[in-house]
C-alpha positions in Angstrom: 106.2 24.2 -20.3 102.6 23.7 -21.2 100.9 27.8 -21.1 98.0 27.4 -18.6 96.4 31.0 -19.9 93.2 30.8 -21.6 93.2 32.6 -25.3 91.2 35.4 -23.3 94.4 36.1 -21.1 96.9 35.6 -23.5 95.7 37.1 -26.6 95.9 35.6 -30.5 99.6 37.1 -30.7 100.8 35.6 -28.0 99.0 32.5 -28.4 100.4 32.2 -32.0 103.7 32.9 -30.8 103.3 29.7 -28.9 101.5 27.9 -31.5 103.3 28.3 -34.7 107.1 27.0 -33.7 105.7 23.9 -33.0 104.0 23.1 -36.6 106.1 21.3 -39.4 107.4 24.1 -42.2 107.2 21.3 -44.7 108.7 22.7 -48.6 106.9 25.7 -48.5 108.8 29.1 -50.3 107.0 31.4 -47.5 105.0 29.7 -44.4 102.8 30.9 -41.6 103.4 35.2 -40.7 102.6 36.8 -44.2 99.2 36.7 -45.5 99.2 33.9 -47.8 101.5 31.4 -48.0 103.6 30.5 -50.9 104.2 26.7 -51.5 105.8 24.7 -54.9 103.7 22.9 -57.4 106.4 21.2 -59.7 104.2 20.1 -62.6 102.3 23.0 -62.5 99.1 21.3 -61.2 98.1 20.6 -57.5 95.7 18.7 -55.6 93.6 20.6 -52.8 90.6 19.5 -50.7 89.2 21.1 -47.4 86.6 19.2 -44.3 86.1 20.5 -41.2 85.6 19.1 -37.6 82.9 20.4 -35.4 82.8 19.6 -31.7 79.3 17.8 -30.9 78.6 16.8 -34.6 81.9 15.5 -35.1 84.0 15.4 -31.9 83.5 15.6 -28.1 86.4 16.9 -26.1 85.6 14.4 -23.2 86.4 11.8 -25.2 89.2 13.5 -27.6 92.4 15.6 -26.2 93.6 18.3 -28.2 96.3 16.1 -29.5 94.2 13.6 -31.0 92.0 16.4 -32.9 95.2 17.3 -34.5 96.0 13.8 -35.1 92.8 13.2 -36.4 92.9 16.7 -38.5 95.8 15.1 -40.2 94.7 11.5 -40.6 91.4 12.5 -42.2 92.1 15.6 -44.7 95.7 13.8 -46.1 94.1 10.9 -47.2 92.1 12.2 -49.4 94.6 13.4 -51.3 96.2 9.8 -51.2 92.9 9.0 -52.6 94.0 11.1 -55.3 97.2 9.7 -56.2 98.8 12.0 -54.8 101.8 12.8 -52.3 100.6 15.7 -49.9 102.7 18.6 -49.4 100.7 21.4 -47.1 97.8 22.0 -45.1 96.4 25.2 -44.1 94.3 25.0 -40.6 91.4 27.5 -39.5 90.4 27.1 -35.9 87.7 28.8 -34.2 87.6 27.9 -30.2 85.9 29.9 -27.1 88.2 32.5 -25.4 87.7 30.4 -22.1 90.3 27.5 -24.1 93.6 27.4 -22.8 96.6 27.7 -24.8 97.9 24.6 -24.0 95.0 23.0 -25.6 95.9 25.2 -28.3 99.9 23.7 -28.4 98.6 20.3 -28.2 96.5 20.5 -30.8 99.5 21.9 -32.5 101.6 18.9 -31.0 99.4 16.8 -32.4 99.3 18.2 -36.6 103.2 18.0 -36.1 103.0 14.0 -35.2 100.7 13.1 -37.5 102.7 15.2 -40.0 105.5 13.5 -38.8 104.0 9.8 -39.0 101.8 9.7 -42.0 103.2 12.2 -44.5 107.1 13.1 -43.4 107.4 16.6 -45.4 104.1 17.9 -45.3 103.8 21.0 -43.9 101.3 23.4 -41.8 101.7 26.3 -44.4 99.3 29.0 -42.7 95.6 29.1 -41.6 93.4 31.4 -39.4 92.5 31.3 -35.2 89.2 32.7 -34.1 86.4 32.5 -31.7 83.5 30.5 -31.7 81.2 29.0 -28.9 82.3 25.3 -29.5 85.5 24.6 -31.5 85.8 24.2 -35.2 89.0 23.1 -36.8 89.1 23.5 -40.6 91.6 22.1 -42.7 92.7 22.6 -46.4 95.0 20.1 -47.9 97.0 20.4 -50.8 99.5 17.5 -52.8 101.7 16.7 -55.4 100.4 14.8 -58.5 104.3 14.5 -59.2 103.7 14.2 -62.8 100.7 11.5 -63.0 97.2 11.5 -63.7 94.8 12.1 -60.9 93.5 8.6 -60.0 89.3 9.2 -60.5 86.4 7.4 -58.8 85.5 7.3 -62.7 87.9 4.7 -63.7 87.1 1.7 -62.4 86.6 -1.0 -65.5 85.1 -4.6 -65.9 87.7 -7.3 -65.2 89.6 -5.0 -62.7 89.6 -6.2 -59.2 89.0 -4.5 -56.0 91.3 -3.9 -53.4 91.3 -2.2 -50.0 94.3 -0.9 -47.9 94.0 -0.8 -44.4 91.1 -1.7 -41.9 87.6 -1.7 -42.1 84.7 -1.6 -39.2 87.4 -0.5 -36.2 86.7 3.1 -36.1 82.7 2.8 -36.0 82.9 -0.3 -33.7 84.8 2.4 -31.7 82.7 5.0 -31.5 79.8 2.6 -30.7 81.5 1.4 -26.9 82.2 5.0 -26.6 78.5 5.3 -26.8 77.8 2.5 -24.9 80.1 2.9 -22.4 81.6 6.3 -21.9 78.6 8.4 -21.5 77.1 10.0 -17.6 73.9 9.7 -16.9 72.6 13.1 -18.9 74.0 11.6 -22.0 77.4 13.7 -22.1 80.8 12.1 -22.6 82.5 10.5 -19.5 86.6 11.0 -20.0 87.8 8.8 -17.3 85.3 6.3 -18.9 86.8 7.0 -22.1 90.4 7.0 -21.1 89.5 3.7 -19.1 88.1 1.9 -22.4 90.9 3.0 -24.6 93.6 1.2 -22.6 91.4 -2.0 -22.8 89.8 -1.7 -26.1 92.4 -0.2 -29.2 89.6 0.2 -31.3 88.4 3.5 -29.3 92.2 4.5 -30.8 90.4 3.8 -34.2 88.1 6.2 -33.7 90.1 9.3 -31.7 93.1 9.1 -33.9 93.4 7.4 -36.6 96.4 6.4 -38.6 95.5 5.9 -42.2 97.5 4.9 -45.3 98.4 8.4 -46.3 101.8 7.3 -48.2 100.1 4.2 -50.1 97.9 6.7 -52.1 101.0 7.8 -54.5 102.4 3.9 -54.5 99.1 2.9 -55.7 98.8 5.3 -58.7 102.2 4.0 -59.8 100.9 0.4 -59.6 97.8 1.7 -62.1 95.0 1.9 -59.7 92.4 2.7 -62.2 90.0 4.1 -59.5 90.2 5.1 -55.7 88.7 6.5 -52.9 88.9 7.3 -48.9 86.5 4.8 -47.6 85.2 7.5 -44.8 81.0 7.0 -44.7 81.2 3.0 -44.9 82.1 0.6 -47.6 78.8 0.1 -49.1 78.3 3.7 -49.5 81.7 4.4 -50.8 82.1 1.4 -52.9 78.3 2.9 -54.7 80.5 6.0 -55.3 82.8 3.7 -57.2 80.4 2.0 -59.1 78.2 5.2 -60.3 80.9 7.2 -61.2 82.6 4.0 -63.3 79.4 2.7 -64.6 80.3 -0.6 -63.4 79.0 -2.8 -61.2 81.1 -4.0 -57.8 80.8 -7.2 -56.5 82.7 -7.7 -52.9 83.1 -11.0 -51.2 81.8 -11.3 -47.4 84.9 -13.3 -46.4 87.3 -11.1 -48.0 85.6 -8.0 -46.1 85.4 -10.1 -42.8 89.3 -10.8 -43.0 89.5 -6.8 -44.0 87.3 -5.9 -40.7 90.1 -7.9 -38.6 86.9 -9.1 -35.8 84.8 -5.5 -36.0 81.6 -6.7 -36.9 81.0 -7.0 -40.4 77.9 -4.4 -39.9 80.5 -1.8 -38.9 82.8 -3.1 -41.8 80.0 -1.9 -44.1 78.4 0.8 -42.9 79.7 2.4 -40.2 82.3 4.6 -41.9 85.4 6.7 -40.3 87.8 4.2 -41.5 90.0 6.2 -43.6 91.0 2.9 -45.8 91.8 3.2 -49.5 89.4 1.1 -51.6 90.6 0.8 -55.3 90.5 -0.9 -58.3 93.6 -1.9 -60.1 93.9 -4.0 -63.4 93.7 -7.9 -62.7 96.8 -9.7 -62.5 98.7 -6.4 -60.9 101.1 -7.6 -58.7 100.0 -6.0 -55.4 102.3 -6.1 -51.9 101.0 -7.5 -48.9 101.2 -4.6 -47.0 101.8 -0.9 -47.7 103.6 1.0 -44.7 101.7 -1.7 -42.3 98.9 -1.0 -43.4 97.4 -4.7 -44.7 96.3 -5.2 -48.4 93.8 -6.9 -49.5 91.7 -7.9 -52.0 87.9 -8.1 -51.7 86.2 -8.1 -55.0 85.6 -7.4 -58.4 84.3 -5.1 -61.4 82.2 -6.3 -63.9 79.8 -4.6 -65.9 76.1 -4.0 -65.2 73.9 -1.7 -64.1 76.1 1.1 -61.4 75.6 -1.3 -57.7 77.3 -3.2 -55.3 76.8 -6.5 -54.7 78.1 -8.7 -51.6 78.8 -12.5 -52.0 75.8 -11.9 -54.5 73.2 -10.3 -53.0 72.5 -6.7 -53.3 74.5 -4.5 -50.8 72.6 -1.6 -50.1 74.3 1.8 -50.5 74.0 2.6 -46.9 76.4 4.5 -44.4 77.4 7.9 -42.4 75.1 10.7 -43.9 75.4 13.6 -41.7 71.7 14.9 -42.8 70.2 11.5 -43.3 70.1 9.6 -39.7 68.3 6.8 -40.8 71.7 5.8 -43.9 
């Protein structure tokens, strides 16, 4: 049974008490109730990245249940190390939340790491992190993976005659968020929930947004293929696609009816720009043999690299390297 007490009543023993059973132990040596946790790195290298989740600038709990922020925790910290090549092994989460939150919220947010765990990376563990107070909820996460004895796959390596290749969809998640706008918001601009939870039955692109399921287990498959390059296509695919090409040196031409059939209907303005996707956009040798779908998630290619001046192009005009900038509102 769900605990109705709010963190104020119950206390941060108590409310970890209730927490921590739920969470996934994963293949750590010591987990969560010593002071660091203690976790394997076979090759002797490890990859580790960290993001964190604000409620107004990146969440609003009218439209979001606990669940799905845990969901989403998952979703958008583990595919970066996909991005990476690598098979994720731990996370460590940090949440700071008001006293007035209940508990409950607390175990389905838990609930919620433990099924996205459990759906996107089977074996990954919730290792350890840190609960405090704050006057709107921040959820931090730190990620860790497994290069299992390969190279890191860099944004660096992307090389002329190699083609480009995205793995999942593009343009759902921002198309998403854009009805939410639209269509779940009162009359002084804060989120409606029973508009929300109305729009989400009809429209499973609101799903995109609020809890995402990204191709967390094609990131290792990939690297063995040879992707030469990769990236989590979170701020837009022009943007992240410009990462590509500056880092490699290379410019990246993408097809506009490739990246249509990769929006699946989102418009192709979302597909570009809007970001939030979580997709994998690589670049792999040409002539690799590539599957049609990695854990269904869709595979597909959209372009090429050839070399030029560091830019993106699209069906041969220049794409402009536009997309979510969280201090620039007019990108």
């Amino acid at each position: 049974m769900a605990d109705e007490r709010t963190l104020g009543e119950a206390g941060e023993l108590e409310a970890l008490a209730r927490i921590l059973p739920l969470l996934p132990s994963g293949e750590a040596i010591v987990g969560p109730g010593d002071d660091a946790a203690v976790v394997p790195a076979p090759d002797g290298r490890f990859v580790v990245t960290t993001d964190t989740m604000l409620e107004g600038a990146d969440f609003r709990l009218g439209w979001s249940t606990w669940h799905d922020l845990g969901w989403k925790a998952v979703a958008t910290n583990l595919i970066d190390v996909a991005a990476m090549g690598a098979r994720p092994t731990s996370l460590v989460v940090a949440l700071a939340v008001p006293p007035s939150t209940r508990v409950a919220d607390l175990e389905a947010l838990a609930q919620g790491l433990a099924d996205g765990v459990a759906a996107m990376a089977p074996g990954c563990g919730v290792v350890g992190g840190d609960l405090g107070t704050a006057p709107h909820a921040v959820i931090a996460v730190t990620a860790f993976g497994d290069l299992e004895g390969r190279d890191a796959v860099l944004r660096s390596g992307a090389r002329p005659g190699d083609e480009v290749w995205v793995v999942g969809r593009l343009g759902h998640a921002g198309a998403g968020l854009a009805r939410l706008f639209a269509d779940a918001v009162d009359e002084d601009g804060e989120a409606d929930a029973d508009a929300a939870a109305r729009l989400r039955e009809a429209d499973p692109r609101i799903d995109a947004q609020l809890a995402p399921v990204s191709p967390v287990a094609a990131g290792a498959r990939l690297a063995r293929l040879g992707a030469t390059a990769m990236l989590d296509v979170s701020d837009g695919l022009a943007l992240d696609a410009a990462r590509i090409a500056r880092a490699s040196g290379v410019r990246i031409t993408l097809d506009a009816a490739a990246v249509a059939s990769a929006a699946e209907g989102a418009p192709l303005e979302a597909a570009l720009h809007a970001g939030e996707d979580h997709a994998l956009l690589l670049a792999v040798p040409r002539g690799t043999a590539m599957p049609a779908e990695l854990g269904g998630h869709a595979v597909r290619r959209i372009g090429a690299v050839e070399a030029g001046d560091p830019s993106v192009q699209l069906s041969g005009s220049p794409l402009p390297p536009r997309g979510w900038d969280p201090y620039r509102r007019d990108r």
